[in-house]
N, C-alpha and C positions, 0 to 999 in steps of 0.2 A: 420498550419496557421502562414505566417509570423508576420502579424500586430498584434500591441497590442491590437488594437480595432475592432469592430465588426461592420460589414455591416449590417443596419435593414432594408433594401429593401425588400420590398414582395415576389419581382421577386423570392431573395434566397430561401426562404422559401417553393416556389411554387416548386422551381425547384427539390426540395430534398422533395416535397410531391410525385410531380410525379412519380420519378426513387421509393423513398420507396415504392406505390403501386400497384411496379410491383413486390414485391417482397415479401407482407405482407403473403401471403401461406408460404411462406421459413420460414417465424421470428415463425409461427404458432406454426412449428414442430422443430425448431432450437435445445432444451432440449436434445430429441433424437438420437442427433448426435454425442454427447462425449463418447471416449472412455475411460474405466477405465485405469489408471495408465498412461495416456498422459498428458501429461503438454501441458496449454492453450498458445498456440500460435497465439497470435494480428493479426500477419500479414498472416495467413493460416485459421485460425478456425472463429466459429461464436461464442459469450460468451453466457453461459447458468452458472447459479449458480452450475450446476451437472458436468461442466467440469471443473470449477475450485477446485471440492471438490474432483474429480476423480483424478486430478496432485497431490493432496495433500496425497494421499491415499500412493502413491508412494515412499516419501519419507521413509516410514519405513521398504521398503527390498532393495531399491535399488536408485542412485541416478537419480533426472531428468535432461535429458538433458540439459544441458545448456551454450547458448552461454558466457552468465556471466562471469561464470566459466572455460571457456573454456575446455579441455579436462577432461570430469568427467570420463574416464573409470576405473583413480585405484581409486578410491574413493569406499566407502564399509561401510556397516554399523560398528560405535565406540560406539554408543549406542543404547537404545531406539529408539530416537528419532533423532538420529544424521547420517549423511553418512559424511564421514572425508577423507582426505587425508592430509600428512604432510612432505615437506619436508626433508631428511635424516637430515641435520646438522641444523634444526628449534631448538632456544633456545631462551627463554624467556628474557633472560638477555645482548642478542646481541643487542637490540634497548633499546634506551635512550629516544627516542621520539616516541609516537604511537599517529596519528591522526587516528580517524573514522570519514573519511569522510560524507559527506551527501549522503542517500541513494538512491537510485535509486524502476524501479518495473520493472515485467515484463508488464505491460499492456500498458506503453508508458505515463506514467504518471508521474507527481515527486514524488507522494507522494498515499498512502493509509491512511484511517484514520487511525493515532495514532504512524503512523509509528517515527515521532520522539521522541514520547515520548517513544518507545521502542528500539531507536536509542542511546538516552540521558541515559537509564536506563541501557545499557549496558556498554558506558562510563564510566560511575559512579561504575559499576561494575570491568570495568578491570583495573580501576586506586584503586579501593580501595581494589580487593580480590584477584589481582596477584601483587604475594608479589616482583616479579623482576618489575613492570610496577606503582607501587605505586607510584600515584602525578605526572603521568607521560603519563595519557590520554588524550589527548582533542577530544573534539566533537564540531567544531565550527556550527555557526548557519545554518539551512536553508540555501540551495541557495547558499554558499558561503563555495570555495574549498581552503584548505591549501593545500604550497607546504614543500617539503625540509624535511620532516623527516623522520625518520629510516627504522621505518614501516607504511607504509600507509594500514588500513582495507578500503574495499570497501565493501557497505553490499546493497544487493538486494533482493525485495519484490517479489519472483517468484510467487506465488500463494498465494491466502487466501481463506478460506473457510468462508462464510459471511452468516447465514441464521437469523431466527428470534431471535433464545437464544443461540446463539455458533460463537465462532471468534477461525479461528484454521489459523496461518501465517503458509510458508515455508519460512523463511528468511535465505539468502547465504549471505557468507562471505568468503574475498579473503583477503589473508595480503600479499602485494608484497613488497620487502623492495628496498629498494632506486636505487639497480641494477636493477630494473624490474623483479627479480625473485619471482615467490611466494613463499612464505612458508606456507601457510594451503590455504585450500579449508574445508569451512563446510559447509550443508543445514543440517538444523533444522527445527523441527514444534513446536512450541508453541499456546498456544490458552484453551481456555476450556470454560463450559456450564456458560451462565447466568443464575441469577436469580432479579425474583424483588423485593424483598428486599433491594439488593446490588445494584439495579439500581436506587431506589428512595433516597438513599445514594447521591451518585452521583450525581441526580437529583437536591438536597436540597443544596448537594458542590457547585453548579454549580451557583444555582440561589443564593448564600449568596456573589457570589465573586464580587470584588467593581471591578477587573482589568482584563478587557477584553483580553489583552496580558497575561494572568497571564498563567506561564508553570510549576505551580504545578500539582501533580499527582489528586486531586480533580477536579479540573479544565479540567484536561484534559480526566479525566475517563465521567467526566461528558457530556464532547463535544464528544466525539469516540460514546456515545448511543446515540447521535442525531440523531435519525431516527423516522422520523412520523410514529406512531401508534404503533408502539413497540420498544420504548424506551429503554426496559430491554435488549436489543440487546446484548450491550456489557456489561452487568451487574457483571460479573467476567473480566474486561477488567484489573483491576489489579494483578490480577494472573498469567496473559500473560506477563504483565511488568518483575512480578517476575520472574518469569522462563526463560528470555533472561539471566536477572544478575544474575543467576543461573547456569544454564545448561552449558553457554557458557565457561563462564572464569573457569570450571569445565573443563570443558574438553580439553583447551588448556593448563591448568596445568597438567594435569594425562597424557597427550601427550608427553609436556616438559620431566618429569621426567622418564616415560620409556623410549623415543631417548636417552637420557644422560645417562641415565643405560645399553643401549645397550641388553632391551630385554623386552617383551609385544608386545602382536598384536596389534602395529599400525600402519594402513594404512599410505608407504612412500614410497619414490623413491627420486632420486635427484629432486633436484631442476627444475622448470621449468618457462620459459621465459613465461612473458603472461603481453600485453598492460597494461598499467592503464586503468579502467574500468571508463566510466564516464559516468555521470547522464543523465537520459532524462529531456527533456527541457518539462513541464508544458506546455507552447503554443505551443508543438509540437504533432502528432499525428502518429503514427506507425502500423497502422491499414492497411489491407490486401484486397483485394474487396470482399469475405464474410461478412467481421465483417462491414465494410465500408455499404453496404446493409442493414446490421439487424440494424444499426443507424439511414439511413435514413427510412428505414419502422415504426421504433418507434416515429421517429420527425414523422412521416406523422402522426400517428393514434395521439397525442398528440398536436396538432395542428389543428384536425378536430373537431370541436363542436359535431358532431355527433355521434362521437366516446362514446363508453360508457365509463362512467364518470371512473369506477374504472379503469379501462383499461388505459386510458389516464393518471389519478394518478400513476400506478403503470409501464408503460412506462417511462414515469417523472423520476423513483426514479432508474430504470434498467439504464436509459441512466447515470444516477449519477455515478450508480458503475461503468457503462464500463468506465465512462474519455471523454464521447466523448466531445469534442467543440460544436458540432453544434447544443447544448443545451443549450449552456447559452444565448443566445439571445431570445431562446424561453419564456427561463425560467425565464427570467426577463420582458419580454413582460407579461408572467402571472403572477408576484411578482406585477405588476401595475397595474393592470386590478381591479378595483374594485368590479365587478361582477366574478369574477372568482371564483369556487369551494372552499372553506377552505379548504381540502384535499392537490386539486389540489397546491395553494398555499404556504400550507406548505414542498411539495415534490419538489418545485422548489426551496425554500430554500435550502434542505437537499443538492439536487443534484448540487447546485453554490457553494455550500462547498466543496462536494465532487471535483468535478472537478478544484476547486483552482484558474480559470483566475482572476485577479485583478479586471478587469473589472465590475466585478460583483460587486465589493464593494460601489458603489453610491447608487446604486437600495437597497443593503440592508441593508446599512444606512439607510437609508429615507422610508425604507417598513414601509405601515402603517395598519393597521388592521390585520397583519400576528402573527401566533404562534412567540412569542419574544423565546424561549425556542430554536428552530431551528434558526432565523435569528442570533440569540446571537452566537451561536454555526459557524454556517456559515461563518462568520465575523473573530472566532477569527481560523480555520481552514484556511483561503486564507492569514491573516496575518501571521501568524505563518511559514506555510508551504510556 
């Protein structure tokens, strides 16, 4: 969608009832279609929560495809939790300036929840625990690319695994340096179990903070569990923090130091030529004509009064996670509606956050009788990200 703003013509809405209820038997059995160790492809596949957790599975024997990345075949498992590959002559102390740019997904989106606070955390990581890059990171804001230094990282959100108590990312990372050559390629998984405890933590961080913008870790643990009815979602979402500023600058150190010793199994090869990687555009959509289908069959049933209520809620909250655009119109039509479902209501919150268009920010400004707990949340997700 090029425009910033959105058409609220009926007609649209009709038009993408009809084509989705030719197609609501497909969304039925959509689940049953992912293959184990496949990585979820926007433009080919249909999303199901089981296909994104099946790419994720993958990462720990071998790497997933990926365009990102461009060629992952020498790439191999370096740890755990890691597939690596590293240029022969990569050395930590060749670059004077290291930008992390702003990240990208596979799903056609700018952003997943939390993703910059796991962006910033590694930042803060490789300026402060790699001893050659000390005071020597930046991670400028959202949305907005730096040029001209040594090494530029590009870091992409290929997969997440997102259910009720568990957040497991595969987040890629490319560092091309100023010739356009890369020097590492890593996919990682971080991620692990909620609990509620640690989610009513968060909870209490969230609702004590005076500053809506605010990109503390409180603050932002507290916005990543915005999800109606189970809260506790991301209830260890701080653990996921730690493990980026951990694992990562762990392993491009212990990389460093055996290339320079000239011995350890590290996945390398010369150098190779690969584009700068750049972000997806937020108002833009990269969706394939299956997944394109199971959008408009979910805007149909959510948009039918008839439709059964949970149903319609928890289409609401699916269309959130896919990204799609053709929900925030909906979903602000039901943010207004004063007879609208509580449920329902709050899941159109959740999902105008999730999906990020600007657009959405008047409606949830001015929402009235809605869970404040999600609009608050919502609000400072489309700012931020």
């Amino acid at each position: 969608m090029a425009s910033s703003s959105f058409d609220f013509m009926p007609a649209r809405v009709l038009r993408g009832c009809v084509r989705g209820c030719l197609v609501l038997a497909l969304a039925g059995v959509l689940p049953a279609l992912a293959v184990e160790g496949k990585a979820f492809d926007p433009n080919a596949d249909v999303w199901s929560r089981e296909a994104l957790e099946d790419g994720a599975k993958a990462v720990k024997t071998g790497p997933l495809p990926s365009e990102f990345l461009g060629d992952t075949s020498g790439m191999r498992p370096y740890t755990s939790s890691h597939q690596a590959w590293f240029a022969d002559g990569f050395r930590l102390a060749n670059y004077q300036a290291v930008v992390l740019q702003p990240w990208t997904n596979g799903m056609g989106r700018y952003h997943v929840t939390g993703q910059e606070l796991l962006r910033r955390s590694l930042a803060e990581a490789l300026s402060s625990k790699v001893g050659a890059w000390r005071g020597k990171v930046v991670a400028p804001p959202g949305r907005t690319a730096v040029a001209g230094a040594d090494l530029m990282v590009y870091g992409n959100i290929h997969q997440f695994k997102n259910t009720a108590n568990d957040i497991e990312y595969v987040i890629e990372l490319v560092g091309v340096d100023s010739a356009g050559m890369a020097q590492f390629k890593l996919q990682n998984i971080v991620g692990s179990s909620g609990t509620g405890a640690v989610a009513a933590a968060g909870a209490a961080a969230f609702a004590s903070s005076d500053n809506l913008l605010s990109a503390s870790l409180n603050a932002g643990l507290a916005m990543a569990m915005a999800m109606p009815t189970d809260r506790d979602q991301f209830g260890f979402y701080d653990l996921a923090v730690e493990e980026v500023g951990r694992r990562i600058p762990t392993a491009l150190v212990a990389a460093d130091r055996q290339l320079t010793k000239g011995k350890g199994d590290v996945p390398h090869s010369p150098a190779s030529a690969l584009a700068p990687a750049t972000r997806e555009d937020a108002q833009q959509e990269h969706f394939g004509g299956l997944l394109s289908e199971q959008v408009a069959a979910y805007v149909a049933t959510v948009v039918n009064p008839a439709s059964n209520a949970s149903d319609r809620a928890d289409r609401l909250r699916d269309l959130g996670k896919i990204g799609a655009l053709a929900a925030v119109p909906v979903a602000i039509a039901i943010l207004q509606d004063d007879a609208a479902d509580n449920r329902l209501q709050e899941n159109a919150a959740w999902a105008l956050g999730e999906i990020g268009h600007p657009d959405a920010l008047p409606a949830l400004e001015s929402a009235k009788g809605v869970d404040r707990f999600n609009v608050k949340a919502a609000i400072i997700k489309i700012r931020e990200y």
